[in-house]
C-alpha positions as CSV (number, residue, x, y, z in Angstrom):
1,X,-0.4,10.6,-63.2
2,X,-2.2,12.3,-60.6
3,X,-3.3,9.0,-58.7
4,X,0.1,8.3,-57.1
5,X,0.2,11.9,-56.3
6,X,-3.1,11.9,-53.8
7,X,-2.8,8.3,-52.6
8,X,-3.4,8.6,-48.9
9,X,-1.4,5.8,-46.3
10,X,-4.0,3.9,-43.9
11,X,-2.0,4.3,-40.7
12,X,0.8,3.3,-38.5
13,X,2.0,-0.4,-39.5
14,X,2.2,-3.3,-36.3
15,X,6.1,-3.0,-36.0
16,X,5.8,0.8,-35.5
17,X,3.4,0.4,-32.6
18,X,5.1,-2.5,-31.2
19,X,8.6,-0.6,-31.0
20,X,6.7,2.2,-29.3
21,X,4.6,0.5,-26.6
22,X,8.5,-1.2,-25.9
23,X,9.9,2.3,-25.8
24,X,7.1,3.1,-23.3
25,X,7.6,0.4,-21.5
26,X,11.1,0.7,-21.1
27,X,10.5,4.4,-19.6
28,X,8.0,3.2,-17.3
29,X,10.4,0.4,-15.7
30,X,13.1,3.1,-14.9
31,X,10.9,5.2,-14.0
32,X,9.2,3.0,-11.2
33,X,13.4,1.8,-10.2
34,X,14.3,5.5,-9.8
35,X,11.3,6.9,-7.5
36,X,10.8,3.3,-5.8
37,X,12.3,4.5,-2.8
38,X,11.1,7.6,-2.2
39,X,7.9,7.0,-0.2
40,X,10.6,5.8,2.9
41,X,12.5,8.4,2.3
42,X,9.7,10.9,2.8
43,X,8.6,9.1,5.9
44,X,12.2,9.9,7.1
45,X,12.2,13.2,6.3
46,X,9.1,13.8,7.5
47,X,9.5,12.9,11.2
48,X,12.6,14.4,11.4
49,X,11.4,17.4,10.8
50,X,8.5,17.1,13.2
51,X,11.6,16.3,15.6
52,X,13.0,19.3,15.0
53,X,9.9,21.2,15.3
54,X,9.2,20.1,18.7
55,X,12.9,20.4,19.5
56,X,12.6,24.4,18.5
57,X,9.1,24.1,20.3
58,X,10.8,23.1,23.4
59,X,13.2,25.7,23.0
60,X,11.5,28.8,22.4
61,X,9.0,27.7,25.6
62,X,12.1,27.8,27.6
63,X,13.3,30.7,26.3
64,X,10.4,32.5,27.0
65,X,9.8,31.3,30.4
66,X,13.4,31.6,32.0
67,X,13.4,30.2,35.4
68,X,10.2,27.8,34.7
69,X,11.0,24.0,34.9
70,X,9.7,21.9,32.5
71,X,7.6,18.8,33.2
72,X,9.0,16.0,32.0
73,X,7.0,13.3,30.3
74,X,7.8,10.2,28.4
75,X,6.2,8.9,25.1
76,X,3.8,11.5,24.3
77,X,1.1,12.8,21.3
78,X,1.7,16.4,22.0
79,X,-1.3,18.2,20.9
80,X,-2.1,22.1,20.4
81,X,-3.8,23.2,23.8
82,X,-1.7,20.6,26.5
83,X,-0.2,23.4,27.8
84,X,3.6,24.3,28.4
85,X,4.8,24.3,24.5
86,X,2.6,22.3,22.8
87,X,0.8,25.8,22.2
88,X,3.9,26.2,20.0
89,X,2.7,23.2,17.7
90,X,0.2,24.1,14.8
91,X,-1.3,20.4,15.3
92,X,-1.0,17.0,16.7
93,X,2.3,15.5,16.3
94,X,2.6,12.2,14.3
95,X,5.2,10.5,16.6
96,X,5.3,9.9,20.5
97,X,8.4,12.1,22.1
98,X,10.5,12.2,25.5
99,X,11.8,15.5,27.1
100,X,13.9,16.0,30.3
101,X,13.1,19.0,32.6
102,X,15.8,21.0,31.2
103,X,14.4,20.6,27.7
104,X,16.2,18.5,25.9
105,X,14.0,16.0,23.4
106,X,15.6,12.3,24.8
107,X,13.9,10.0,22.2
108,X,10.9,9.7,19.9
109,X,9.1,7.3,17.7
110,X,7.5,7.8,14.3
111,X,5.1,7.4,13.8
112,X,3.2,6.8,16.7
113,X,3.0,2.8,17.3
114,X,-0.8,1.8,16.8
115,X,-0.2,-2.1,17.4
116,X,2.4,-3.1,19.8
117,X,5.4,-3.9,18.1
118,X,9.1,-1.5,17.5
119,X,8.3,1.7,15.7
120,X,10.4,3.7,13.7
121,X,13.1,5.3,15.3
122,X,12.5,9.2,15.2
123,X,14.9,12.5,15.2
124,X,18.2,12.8,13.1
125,X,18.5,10.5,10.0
126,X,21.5,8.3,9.9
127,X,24.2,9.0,6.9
């Protein structure tokens, strides 16, 4: 009478642990579709933000110093310490960056190209 009672199961059978490592799977695959893209998207994002940082850069240095031209330059590293407003940057920038003598960022590339070849396009992300 009391045998049935206190008879312990051994375990989960194969077809249960088949249906969930398919479950699993399944969750896995959409997850890996959904958040394929999103390194490039960062990459985006992250330089142009950095555009926009030297853009602001550029603009509070010219606020500041009304009257002052700017040097122009063409495909630059800006780094903390060159002088003019790259004392306005925490760090290094990523990309290389043009600016008029009015101020005005002309073009950029990011990041920086370390073989020759055509970089990334840097500033405003398309629609």
């Amino acid at each position: 009478m009391f045998t049935n009672l206190f008879k312990q199961e051994g375990g989960f059978t194969l077809v249960e642990i088949l249906v969930t490592i398919a479950l699993l799977a399944m969750l896995f695959g959409i997850a890996t579709l959904a958040l394929g893209g999103v390194g490039a998207n960062a990459q985006t994002d992250v330089c142009a933000a950095e555009y926009h940082v030297v853009q602001s850069a550029i603009d509070i240095y010219m606020a500041g110093n009304l009257g002052v031209a700017l040097s122009a330059d063409t495909d630059t590293t800006i780094s903390n310490g060159d002088g003019q407003f790259a004392d306005l940057l925490r760090a290094t920038t990523v990309g290389l960056y043009s600016w008029t003598g009015t101020g005005v960022l002309t073009a950029g590339t990011c990041p920086a190209p370390v073989s020759p070849g055509s970089p990334q396009p840097c500033g405003i992300p398309g629609p």
